[in-house]
C-alpha positions in Angstrom: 73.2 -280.8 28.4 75.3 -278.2 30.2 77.4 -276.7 27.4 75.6 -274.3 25.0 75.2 -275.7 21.6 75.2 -273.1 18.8 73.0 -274.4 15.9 72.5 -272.7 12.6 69.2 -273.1 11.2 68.6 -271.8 7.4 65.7 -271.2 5.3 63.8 -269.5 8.9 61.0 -268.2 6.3 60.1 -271.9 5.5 57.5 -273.6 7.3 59.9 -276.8 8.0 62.4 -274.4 9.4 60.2 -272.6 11.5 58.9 -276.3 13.2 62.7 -277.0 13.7 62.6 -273.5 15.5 59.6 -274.7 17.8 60.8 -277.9 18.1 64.5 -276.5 19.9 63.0 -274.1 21.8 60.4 -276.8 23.0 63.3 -279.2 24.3 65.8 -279.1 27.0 68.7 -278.5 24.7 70.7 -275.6 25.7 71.0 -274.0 22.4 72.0 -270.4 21.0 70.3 -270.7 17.6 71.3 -268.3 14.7 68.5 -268.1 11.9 69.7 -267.2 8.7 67.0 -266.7 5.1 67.5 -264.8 1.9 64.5 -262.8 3.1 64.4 -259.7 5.9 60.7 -260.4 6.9 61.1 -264.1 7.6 58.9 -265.5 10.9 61.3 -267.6 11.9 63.3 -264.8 13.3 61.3 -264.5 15.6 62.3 -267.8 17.5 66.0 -267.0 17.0 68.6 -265.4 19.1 70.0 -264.0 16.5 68.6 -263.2 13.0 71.3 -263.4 9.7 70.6 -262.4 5.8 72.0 -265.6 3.3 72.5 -265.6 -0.1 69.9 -268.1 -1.9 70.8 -271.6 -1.8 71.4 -271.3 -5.9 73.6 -268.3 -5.9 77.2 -268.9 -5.9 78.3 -267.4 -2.6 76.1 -269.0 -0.5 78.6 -271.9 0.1 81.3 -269.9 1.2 78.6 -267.4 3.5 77.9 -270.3 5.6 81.5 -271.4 5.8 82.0 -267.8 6.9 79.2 -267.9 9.6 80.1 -271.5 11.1 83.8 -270.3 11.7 83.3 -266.4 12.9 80.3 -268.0 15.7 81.8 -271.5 16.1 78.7 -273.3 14.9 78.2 -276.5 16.4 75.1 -277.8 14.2 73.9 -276.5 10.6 70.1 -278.3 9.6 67.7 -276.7 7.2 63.8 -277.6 6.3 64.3 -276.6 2.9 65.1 -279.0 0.1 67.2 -276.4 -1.9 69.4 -275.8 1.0 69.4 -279.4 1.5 70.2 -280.2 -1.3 72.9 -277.6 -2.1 74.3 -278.4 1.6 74.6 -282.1 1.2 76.7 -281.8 -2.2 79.3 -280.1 -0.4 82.3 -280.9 2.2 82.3 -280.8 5.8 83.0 -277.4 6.8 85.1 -278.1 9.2 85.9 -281.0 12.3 83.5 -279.5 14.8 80.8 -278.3 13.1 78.0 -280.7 11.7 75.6 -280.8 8.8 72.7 -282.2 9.7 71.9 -283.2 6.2 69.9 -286.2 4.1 72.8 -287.8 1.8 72.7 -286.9 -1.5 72.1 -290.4 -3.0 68.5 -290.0 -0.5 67.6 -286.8 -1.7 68.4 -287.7 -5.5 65.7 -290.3 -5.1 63.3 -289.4 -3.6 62.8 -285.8 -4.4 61.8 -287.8 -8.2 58.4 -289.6 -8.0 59.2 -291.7 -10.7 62.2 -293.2 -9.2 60.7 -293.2 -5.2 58.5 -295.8 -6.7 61.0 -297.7 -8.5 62.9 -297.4 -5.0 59.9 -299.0 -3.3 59.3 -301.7 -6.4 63.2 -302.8 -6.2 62.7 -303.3 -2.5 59.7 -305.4 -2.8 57.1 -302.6 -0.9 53.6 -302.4 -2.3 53.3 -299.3 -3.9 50.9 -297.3 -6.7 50.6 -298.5 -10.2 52.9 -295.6 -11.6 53.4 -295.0 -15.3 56.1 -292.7 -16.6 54.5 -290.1 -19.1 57.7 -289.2 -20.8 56.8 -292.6 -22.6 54.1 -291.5 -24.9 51.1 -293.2 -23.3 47.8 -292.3 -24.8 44.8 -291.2 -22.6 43.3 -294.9 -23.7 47.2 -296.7 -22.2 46.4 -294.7 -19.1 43.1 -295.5 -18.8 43.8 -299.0 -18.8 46.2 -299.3 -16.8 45.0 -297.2 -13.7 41.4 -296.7 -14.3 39.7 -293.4 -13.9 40.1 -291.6 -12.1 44.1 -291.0 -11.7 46.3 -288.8 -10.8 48.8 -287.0 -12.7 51.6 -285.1 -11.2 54.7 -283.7 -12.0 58.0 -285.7 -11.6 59.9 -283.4 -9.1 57.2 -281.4 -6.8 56.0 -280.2 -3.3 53.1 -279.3 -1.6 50.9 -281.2 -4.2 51.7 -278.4 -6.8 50.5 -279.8 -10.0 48.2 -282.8 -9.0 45.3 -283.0 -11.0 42.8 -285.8 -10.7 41.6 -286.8 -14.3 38.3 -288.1 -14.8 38.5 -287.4 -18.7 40.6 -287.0 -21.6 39.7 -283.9 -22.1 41.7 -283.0 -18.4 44.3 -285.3 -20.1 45.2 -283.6 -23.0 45.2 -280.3 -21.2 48.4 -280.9 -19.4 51.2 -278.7 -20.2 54.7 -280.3 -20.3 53.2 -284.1 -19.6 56.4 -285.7 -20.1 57.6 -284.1 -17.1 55.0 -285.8 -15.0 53.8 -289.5 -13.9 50.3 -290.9 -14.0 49.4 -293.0 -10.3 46.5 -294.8 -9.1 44.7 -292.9 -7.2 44.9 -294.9 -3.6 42.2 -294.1 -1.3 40.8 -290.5 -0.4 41.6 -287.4 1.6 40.0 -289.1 4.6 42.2 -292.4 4.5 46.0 -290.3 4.3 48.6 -290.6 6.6 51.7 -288.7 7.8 54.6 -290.6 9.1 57.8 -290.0 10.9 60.8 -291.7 11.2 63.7 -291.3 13.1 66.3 -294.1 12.3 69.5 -293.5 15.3 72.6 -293.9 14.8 72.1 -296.4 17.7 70.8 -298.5 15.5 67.2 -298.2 16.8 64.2 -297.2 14.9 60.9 -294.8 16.4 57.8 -294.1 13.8 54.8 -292.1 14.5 51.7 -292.7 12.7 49.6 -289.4 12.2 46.2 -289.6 10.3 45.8 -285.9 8.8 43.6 -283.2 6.6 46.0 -281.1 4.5 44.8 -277.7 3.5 47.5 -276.0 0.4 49.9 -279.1 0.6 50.4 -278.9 4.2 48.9 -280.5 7.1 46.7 -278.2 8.8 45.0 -281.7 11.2 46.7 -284.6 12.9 45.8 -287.3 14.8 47.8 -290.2 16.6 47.0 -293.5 16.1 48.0 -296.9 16.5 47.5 -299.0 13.3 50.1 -302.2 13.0 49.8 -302.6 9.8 51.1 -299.2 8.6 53.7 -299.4 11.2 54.9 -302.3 9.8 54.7 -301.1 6.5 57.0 -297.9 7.3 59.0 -300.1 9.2 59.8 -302.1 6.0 60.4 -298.5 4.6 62.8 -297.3 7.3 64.8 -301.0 6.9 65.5 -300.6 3.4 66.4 -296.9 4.1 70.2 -296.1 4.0 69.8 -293.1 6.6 70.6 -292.0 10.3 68.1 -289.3 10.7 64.6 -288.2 10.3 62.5 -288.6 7.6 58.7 -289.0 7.0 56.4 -290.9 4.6 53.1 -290.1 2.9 50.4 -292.8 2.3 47.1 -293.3 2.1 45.1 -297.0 2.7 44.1 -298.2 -0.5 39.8 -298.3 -0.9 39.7 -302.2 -2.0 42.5 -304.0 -0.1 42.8 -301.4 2.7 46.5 -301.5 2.6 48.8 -299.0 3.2 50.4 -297.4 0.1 53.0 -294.7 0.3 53.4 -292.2 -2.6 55.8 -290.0 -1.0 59.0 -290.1 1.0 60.4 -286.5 2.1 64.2 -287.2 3.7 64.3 -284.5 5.7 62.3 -283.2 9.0 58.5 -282.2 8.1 56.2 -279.5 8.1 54.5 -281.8 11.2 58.4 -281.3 13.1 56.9 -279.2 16.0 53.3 -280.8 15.6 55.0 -284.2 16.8 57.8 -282.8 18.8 54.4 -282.2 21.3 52.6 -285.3 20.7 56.1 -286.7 22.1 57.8 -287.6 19.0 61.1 -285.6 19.3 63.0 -286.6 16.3 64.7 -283.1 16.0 66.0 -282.7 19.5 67.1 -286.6 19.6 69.2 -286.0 16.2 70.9 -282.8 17.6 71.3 -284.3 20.7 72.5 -287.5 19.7 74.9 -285.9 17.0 76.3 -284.2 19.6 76.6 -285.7 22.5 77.1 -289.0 21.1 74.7 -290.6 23.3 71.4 -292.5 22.6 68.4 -290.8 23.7 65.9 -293.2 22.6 64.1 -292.5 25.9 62.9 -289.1 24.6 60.8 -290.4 22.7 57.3 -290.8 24.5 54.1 -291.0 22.1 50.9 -290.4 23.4 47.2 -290.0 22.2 46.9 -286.5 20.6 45.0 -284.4 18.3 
């Protein structure tokens, strides 16, 4: 790729923007990348060539700031790691015919940012999922019990980085919930030991790469991963990624469930993941191929070149 491609990269003090960072400056794009947060001391400046203050993706200018910064530097590509710019991003217009938003539709991010309706999602399209009740229904402790067995999780509806999750082994834990309509009790599938990272890249080109990644998360983030080959969760992502209305990256969170062994996903994040740069070295280059593809209008399925990694 001869021509310089100027790429726009917001949110630099996240931990998914900063893979996206690692991940360019990894690959064999020619890129001039302008990282842009809300906050001065962000690391991701670091990997930039050059280093912008945004509004937040909440406030009311930020809209027009980055249709500011895409015409004064002639942005070719705008992406973001961080769901609030996503989101915020993919409710507005195209900025303008040569720049691109690398962005998850709306209709994606709607669904599954909500637990609650990711497994609905997943039920409609006939993929095993949890047993998931909706506690804005007024299940007792005894309902619950029932239906999932202890012990289960309960998290909130809309959430990261496992923020909430509680495992309840009593009704004591049970009652102590603040704000339980606002959350879902699930099964709990398997343990830490049996959970799996795994990204997808479905092309434009009509061809779809998954990597499956057995990890150890340490504060809602993977802090160990491991490559493996296991058919039947490729398969099962697979079925994931068919259903999928997207051309991009996204990644999917499952664990094997401890009687039938069978992969269950309880999360889908549409967008790249904290694992982006982790991957982009184990050969699974999902953020260079989008750019490059986007661009260049080309497939570069070849890119992608998995091997045995920890």
């Amino acid at each position: 790729m001869d021509e310089k491609i100027k790429v726009l990269v917001l949110g630099v003090g996240g931990n998914v923007s900063v893979g996206i960072l690692k991940a360019i400056s990894n690959s064999d794009i020619n890129a001039y990348v302008f990282g842009a947060c809300a906050q001065k001391y962000s690391a991701g400046f670091a990997l930039c060539d050059e280093s912008l203050l945004c509004p937040y993706a909440n406030d009311e200018s930020f809209l027009p700031w980055v249709e500011k910064m895409v015409a004064e530097n002639n942005i070719d590509i705008v992406l973001s790691g961080v769901e609030e710019v996503n989101n915020t991003l993919a409710e507005a217009d195209i900025i303008n015919d040569k720049c691109q938003l690398l962005i998850p539709e709306k209709h994606n991010l709607d669904t599954f940012s909500d637990k609650l309706k990711t497994v609905k999602w997943l039920a409609e399209n006939n993929i095993g999922h949890p047993t998931t009740l909706d506690l804005g229904q007024d299940y007792s402790f005894d309902q619950v019990k029932r239906s999932l067995e202890l012990p289960f999780i309960i998290k909130p509806k809309i959430g990261k980085q496992s923020a909430g999750l509680c495992i309840i082994e009593n009704k004591e834990q049970y009652l102590d919930i603040k704000d339980i309509k606002l959350h879902v009790a699930q099964q709990l599938i398997g343990d830490a030991k049996t959970e799996y990272t795994c990204g997808v890249y479905k092309s434009k080109f009509g061809y779809t790469e998954i990597i499956i990644m057995r990890r150890l998360l340490r504060n809602g983030s993977t802090f160990m991963a491991e490559v493996v080959h296991n058919e039947e969760i490729y398969n099962y992502c697979k079925q994931i990624a068919d259903a999928c209305t997207t051309t991009g990256p996204f990644n999917i969170q499952l664990r094997l469930c401890k009687n039938t062994e069978k992969p269950f996903c309880f999360e889908v994040n549409m967008r790249l993941s904290g694992t982006t740069a982790i991957r982009h070295g184990f050969g699974f280059k999902d953020c260079e191929v989008w750019i490059k593809e986007t661009v260049q209008n080309k497939n570069y399925r070849s890119d992608f070149n998995v091997k045995p990694a920890i």
